[in-house]
N, C-alpha and C positions, 0 to 999 in steps of 0.2 A: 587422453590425460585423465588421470584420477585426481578426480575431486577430496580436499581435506574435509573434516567431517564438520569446520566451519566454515565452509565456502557452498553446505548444503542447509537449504532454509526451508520451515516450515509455511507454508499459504500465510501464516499471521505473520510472522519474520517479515517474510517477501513483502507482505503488502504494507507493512511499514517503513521497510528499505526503499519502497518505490513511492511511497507517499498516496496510494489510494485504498481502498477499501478491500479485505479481504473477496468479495462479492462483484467487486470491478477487475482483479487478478484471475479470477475461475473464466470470466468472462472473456478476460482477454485470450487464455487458453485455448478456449472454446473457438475464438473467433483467430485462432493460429499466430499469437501477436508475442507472445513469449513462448517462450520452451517451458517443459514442466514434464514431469511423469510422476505414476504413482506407485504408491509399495503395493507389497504383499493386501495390505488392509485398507486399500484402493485411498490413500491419503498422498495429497499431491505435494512434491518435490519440487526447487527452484535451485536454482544455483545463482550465485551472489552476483558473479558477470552476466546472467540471464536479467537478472532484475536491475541491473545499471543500466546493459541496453534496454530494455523497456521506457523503466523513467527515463533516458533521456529521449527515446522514440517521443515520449509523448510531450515533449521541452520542458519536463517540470522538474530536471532536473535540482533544483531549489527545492523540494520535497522529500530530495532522496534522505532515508535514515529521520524524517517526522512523521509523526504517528498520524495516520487520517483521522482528520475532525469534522465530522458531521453536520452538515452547514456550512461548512469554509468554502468562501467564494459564492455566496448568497447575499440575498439583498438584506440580510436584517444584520442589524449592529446590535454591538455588546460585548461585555467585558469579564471575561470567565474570574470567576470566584474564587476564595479557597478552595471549596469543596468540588471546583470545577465546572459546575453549571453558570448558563451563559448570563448575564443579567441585562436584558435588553432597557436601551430607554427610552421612557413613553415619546412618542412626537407629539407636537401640536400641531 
């Protein structure tokens, strides 16, 4: 079956659509847990049902299509900003 040319995602796409980190997708690859290939200019390719079964392999499905945030699912609290950095508050 050929793929539409929105149904093929970049490594940043992908790791968004799946809710982890660009760095955790290459990984997974590596470790044969997604599909993926690369071009001509060794830049790796996902497909949109590759990265569904993934996120839900890994049950977070609830992630699929949010952007990885760095610290999520950490022990420190806080309240992102306007300008998007976290504002932790102090404990006693």
């Amino acid at each position: 079956m050929i793929e539409k040319p929105e149904d093929i995602l970049t490594t940043g796409e992908a790791a968004v659509l799946c809710g982890v980190s660009r760095s955790t997708l290459r990984r997974a690859v590596g470790q044969g847990q997604i599909v993926a290939w690369h071009t001509p200019g060794r830049h790796l390719r996902f497909t949109r049902a590759a990265c569904l079964d993934f996120a839900r392999s890994l049950g977070r499905i609830d992630l699929v299509g949010r952007a990885y945030e760095p610290g999520s699912g950490d022990s420190t609290s806080g309240n992102r900003s306007e300008s998007g950095a976290v504002e932790t508050a102090a404990r006693t």
